[in-house]
C-alpha positions, -999 to 999 in steps of 0.1 A, spaced: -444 -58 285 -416 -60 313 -439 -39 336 -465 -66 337 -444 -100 337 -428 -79 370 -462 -78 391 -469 -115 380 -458 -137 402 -426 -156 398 -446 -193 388 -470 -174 363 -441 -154 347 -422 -183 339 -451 -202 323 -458 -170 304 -419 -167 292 -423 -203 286 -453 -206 262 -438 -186 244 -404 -196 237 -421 -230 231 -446 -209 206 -420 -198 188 -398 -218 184 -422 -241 169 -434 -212 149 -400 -205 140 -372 -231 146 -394 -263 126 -406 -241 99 -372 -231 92 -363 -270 92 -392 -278 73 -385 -252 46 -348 -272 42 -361 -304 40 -393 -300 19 -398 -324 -10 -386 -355 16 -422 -368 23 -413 -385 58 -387 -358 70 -411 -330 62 -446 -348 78 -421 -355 107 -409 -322 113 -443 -306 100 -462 -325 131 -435 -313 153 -444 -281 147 -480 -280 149 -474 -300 185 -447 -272 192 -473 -245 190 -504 -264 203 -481 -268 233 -473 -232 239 -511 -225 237 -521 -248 264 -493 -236 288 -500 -203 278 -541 -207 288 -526 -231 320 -505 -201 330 -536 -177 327 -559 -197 341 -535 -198 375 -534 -161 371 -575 -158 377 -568 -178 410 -548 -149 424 -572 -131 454 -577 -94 440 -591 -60 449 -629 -52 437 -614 -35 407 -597 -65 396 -561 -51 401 -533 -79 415 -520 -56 443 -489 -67 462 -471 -46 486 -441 -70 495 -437 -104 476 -426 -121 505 -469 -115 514 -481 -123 483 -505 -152 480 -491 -186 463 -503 -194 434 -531 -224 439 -538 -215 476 -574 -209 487 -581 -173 486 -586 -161 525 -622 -160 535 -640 -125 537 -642 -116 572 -686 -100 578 -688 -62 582 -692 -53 622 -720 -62 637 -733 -91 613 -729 -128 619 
């Protein structure tokens, strides 16, 4: 997994790290509360909702981060390719306009 999170760049990386720390430790951290405090009808629907928000969360910044990552300008195969990062695109930027082949206007 390291391989790809390295050719991302740095904005879509951290989103992707992101949703899922949030994802998890929604998953995780409130089910592990919830499982203490079960019985208790207000704690539990408290902490319960928190972590159903938790993982709803790291889902939309999860597709936000993927949906940046189809804005990135790529070869005809589809591949991101990036030769130095100081050249690569910026995430949101208008891809550059294809220049005609020789000859047409």
């Amino acid at each position: 997994m390291y391989p790809v999170l390295r050719v991302l760049s740095p904005g879509i990386r951290r989103l992707l790290i992101a949703s899922g720390i949030i994802y998890v430790g929604g998953a995780v951290g409130l089910e592990t509360l919830s499982g203490i405090f079960f019985g208790t009808d207000l704690v539990y629907g408290t902490i319960a909702h928190g972590e159903e928000f938790l993982e709803m969360l790291g889902v939309v910044v999860f597709i936000e981060a993927m949906l940046r990552l189809l804005q990135i300008p790529k070869t005809e195969t589809g591949r991101i390719v990036v030769a130095d990062a100081r050249l690569a695109p910026t995430v949101g930027a208008p891809p550059n306009d294809p220049q005609p082949p020789a000859g047409e206007s």
